[in-house]
FINUZA-508375 format. One line per 8 residues: number of its first residue (from 1); for each residue y negated, x, z of C-alpha. Coordinates in steps of 0.02 Angstrom, whole numbers. Example, Ala and Ser with C-alpha at 12.3 -4.5 7.8 and 13.67 -1.06 7.14 Angstrom:
# FINUZA-508375
1 = 225 615 390  53 684 357 $
# end
This chain:
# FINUZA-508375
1 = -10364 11839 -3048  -10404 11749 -3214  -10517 11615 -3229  -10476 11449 -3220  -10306 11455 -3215  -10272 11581 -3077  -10159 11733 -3152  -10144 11885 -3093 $
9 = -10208 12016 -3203  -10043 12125 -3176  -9935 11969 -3239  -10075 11906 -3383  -10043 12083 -3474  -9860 12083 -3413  -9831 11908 -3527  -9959 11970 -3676 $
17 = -9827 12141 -3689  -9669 12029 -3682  -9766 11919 -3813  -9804 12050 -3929  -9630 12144 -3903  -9699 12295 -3830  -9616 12370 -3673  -9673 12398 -3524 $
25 = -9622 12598 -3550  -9681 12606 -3727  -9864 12547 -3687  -9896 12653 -3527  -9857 12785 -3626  -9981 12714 -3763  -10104 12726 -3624  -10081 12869 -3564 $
33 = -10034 12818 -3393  -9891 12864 -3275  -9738 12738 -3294  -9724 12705 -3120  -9933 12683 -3102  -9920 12557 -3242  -9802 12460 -3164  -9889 12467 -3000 $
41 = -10024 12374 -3107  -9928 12226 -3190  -9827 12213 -3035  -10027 12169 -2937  -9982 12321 -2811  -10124 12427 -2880  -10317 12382 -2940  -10339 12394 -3129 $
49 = -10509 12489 -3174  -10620 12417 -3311  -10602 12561 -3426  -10423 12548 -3381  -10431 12368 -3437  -10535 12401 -3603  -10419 12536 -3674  -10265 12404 -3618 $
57 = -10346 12283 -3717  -10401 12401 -3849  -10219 12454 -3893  -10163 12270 -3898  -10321 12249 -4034  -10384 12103 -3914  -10543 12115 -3785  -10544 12121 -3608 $
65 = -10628 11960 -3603  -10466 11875 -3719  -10355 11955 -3564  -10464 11885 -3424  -10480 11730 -3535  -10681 11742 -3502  -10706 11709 -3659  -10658 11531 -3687 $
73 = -10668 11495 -3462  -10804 11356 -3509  -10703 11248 -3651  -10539 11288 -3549  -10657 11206 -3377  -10728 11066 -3485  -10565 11011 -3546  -10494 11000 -3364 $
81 = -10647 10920 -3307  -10626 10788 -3415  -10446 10747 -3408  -10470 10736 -3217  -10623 10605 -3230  -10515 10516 -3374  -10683 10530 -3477  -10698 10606 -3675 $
89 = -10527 10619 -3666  -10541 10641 -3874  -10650 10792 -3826  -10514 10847 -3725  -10385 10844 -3831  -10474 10938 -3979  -10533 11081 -3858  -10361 11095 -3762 $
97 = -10279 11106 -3985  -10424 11229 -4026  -10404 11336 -3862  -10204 11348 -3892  -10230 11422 -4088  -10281 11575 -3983  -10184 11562 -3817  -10076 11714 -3765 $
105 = -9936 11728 -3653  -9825 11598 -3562  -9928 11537 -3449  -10096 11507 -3536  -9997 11415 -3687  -9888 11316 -3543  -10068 11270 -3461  -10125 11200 -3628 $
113 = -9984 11126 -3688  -9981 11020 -3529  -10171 10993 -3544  -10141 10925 -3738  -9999 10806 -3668  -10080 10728 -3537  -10228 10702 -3658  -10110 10614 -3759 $
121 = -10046 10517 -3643  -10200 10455 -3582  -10235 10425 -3753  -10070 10294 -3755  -10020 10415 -3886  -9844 10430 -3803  -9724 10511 -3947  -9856 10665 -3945 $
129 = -9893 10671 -3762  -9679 10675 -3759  -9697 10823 -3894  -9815 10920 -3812  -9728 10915 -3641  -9542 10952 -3723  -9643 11114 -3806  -9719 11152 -3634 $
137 = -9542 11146 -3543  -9482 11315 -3589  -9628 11400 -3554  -9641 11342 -3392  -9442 11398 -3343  -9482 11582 -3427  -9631 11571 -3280  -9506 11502 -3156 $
145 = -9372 11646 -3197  -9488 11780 -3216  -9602 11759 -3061  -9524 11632 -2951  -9652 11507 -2971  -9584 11331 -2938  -9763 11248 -2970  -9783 11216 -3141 $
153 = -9587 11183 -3180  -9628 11047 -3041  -9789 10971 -3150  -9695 10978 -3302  -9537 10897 -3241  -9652 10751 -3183  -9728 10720 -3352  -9549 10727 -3451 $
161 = -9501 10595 -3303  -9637 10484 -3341  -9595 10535 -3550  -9418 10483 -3535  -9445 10354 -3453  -9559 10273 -3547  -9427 10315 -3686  -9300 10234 -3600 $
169 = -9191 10385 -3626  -9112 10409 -3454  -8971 10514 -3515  -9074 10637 -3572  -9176 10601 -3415  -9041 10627 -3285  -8963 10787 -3400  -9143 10852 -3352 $
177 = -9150 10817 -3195  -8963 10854 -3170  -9019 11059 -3245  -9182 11072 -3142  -9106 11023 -2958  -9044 11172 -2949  -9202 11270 -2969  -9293 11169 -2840 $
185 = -9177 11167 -2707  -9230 11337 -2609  -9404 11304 -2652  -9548 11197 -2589  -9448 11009 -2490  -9575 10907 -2547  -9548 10959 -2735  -9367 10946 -2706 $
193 = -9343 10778 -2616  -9483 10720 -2774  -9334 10775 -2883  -9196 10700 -2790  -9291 10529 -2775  -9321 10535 -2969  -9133 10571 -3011  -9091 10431 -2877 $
201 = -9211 10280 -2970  -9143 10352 -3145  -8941 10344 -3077  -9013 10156 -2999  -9095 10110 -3170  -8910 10166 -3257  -8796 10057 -3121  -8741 10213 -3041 $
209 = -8774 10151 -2862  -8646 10270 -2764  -8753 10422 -2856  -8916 10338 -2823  -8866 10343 -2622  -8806 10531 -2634  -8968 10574 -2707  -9077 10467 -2597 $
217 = -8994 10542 -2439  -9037 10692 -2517  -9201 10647 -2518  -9198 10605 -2339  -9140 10803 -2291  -9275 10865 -2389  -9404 10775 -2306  -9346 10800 -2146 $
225 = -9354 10981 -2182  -9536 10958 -2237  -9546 10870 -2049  -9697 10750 -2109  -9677 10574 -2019  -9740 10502 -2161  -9607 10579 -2297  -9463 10562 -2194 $
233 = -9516 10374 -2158  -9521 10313 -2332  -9356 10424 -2330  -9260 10325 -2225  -9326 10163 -2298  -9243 10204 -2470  -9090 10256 -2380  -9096 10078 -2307 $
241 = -9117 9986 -2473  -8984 10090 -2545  -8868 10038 -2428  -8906 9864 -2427  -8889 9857 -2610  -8711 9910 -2583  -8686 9810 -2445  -8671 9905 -2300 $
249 = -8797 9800 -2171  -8786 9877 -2012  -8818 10054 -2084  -8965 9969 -2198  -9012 9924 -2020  -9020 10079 -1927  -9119 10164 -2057  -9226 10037 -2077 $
257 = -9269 10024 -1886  -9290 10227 -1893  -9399 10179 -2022  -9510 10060 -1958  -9519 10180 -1804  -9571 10315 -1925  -9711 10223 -2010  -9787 10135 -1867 $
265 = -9947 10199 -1924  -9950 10183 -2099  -9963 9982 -2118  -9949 9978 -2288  -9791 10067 -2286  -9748 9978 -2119  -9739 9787 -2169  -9649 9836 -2326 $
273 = -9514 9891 -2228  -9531 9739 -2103  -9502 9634 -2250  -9323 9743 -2317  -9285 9731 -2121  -9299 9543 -2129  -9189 9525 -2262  -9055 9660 -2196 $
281 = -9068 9533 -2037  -9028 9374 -2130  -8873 9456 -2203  -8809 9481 -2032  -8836 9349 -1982  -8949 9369 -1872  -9073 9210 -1905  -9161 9189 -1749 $
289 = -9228 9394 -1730  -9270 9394 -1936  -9374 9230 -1890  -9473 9309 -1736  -9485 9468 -1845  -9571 9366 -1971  -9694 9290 -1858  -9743 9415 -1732 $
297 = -9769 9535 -1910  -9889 9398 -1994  -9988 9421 -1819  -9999 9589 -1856  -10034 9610 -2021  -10206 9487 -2010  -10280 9668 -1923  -10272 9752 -2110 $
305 = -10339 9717 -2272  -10171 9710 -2354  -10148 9531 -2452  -9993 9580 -2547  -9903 9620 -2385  -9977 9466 -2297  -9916 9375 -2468  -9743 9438 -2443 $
313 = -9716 9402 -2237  -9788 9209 -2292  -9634 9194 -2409  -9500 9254 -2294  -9584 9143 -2176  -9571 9011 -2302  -9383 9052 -2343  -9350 9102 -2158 $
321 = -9416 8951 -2083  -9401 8824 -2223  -9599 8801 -2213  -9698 8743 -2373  -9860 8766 -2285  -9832 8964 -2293  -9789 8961 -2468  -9937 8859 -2501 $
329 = -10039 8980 -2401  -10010 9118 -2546  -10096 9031 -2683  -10265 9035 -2562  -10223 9233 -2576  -10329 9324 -2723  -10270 9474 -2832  -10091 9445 -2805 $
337 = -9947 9501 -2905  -9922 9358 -3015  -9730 9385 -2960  -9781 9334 -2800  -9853 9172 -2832  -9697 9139 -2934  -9598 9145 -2799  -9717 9015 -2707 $
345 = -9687 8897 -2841  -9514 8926 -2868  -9486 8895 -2667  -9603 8746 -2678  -9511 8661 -2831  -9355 8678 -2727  -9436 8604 -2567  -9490 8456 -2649 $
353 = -9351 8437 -2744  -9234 8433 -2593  -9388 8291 -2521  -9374 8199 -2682  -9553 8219 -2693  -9603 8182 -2884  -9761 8198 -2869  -9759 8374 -2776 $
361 = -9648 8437 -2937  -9761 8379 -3064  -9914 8483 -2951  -9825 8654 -2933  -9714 8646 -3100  -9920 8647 -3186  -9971 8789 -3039  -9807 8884 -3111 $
369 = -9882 8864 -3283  -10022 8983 -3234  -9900 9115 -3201  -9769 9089 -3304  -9779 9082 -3486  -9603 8998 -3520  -9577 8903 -3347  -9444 8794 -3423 $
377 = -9302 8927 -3413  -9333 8940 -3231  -9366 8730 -3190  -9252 8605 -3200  -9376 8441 -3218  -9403 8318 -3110 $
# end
């Protein structure tokens, strides 16, 4: 195996020969070895000698150490070190542009290339972290093709996601995604219901709700392939908020009951899909069981250290129940999404405008101002 980077020797000198144009025929016979030996070699079925190895590398004017990549396996270490700890990420990058001058083969340059694009990236240089992962794309679908390997078409399909994104280029995005599903479907469920979740927010993000549901149930197959409580959970809970976006309550219902079921043990998860229940019950009517849902759930939640979810059960319990003392409740909450304690204020305004209460206005309207830089658009005055 190489260093670092894991390739089998058999494949390392398979890519160098399709690099430099040279048959697989052609060089066995430069060699000197049997045709059907050699390939036993690049194929990994038989053990490549040293001296075998130095007159391979000898007739391709490299060293052995270029082919086992020994020779740079400290830079190549140190710039992966790095990128993980988020540290001399400058470092990084000039390493991971020196080490790809000499890279060979698809695999080492795909490995780089991704290295010099998330340095990029964490750099907030986002145009050249967006280069470097478009250059890195075809490198890693030669590796896909040529070996079967779904892992690094998977990495690299998750940085162009985050690329596009950031680009706000979701045609391109979903034309992506749209040519790698394919790929991914036979391979590893959890990297295909990743895909089919990213197509689904990108078809969401573009108003294309009836593809957004196809993809998201998708999704939900995938992971209940993979047969992991936790993935098929958060599954069913974005099958649910699919279909209440679209209006159809009572099956937003039953998956979000299968998913509350599912993710029992996973609070976090758990009263985030109490709260899309609660609102799936108010739609149907059904006032009394969202209210006792509500309450019996802010019970529960005081067991965890989770103030955003405790934030969000106190204003359904505020809109549920019609209860300013809930909504107050969040502003004693620290570390909130300032979103949140919008919604306080905004629910508060209302109360007190309904109570006539002047005074009560004039207090939250200036709370709002913490929170909102331009709180006229969303206030009326007293």
């Amino acid at each position: 195996m190489t260093p670092g980077i894991s390739i089998p020797l058999g494949r390392r000198i398979s890519e160098i020969l399709h690099e430099k144009g040279i048959s697989p025929n052609a060089f066995s016979q430069r060699i000197g070895m049997g045709k059907d030996t050699f390939y036993s070699c690049i194929k990994g079925d038989r053990y490549i000698k040293p001296s075998e190895l130095a007159l391979m590398a000898s007739k391709l004017n490299l060293t052995s150490d270029r082919i086992l990549q020994r020779d740079n396996e400290k830079e190549f270490l140190e710039v992966r070190s790095l990128l993980e700890r988020k540290v001399n990420i400058q470092r990084a990058l000039e390493l991971a542009q020196h080490l790809f001058q000499s890279a060979l083969g698809w695999t080492e340059k795909f490995d780089l290339l991704n290295d010099i694009g998330t340095a990029y990236h964490h750099l907030k240089d986002y145009e050249q972290a967006h280069r470097a992962w478009v250059a890195a794309l075809p490198y890693a679908e030669k590796i896909h093709s040529a070996y079967g390997e779904y892992e690094r078409l998977f990495r690299i399909t998750k940085n162009l996601i985050i690329s596009y994104t950031q680009r706000n280029d979701f045609a391109k995005l979903t034309q992506i995604l749209a040519e790698m599903e394919p790929s991914f479907e036979n391979s590893n469920p959890d990297y295909a219901g990743a895909l089919s979740y990213s197509h689904a927010m990108v078809a969401l993000k573009l108003g294309d709700k009836e593809l957004c549901r196809d993809k998201l149930y998708q999704q939900l197959r995938f992971n209940q392939m993979m047969n992991v409580t936790r993935a098929v959970g958060i599954a069913h809970h974005n099958v649910s908020y699919i279909e209440y976006l679209l209006g159809n309550y009572e099956v937003a219902r039953s998956h979000s009951e299968k998913a509350m079921d599912l993710l029992i043990d996973f609070p976090d998860l758990y009263f985030e899909s109490v709260k899309d229940f609660v609102r799936i019950l108010w739609h149907l009517d059904q006032f009394d069981l969202a209210k006792e849902k509500v309450v019996t759930s802010l019970e529960s939640v005081e067991q965890f250290n989770l103030p955003e979810a405790r934030a969000k059960l106190l204003v359904l319990k505020a809109l549920t129940h019609n209860d300013a003392t809930s909504a107050e409740s969040i502003f004693s909450i620290g570390g909130l999404d300032e979103k949140l304690y919008l919604l306080a204020c905004h629910f508060l305004l209302d109360f007190c405008r309904t109570a006539n209460d002047a005074e009560g206005l004039l207090r939250y309207y200036k709370i709002m101002k913490r929170y909102d830089k331009s709180p006229l658009s969303v206030w009326e005055g007293i």
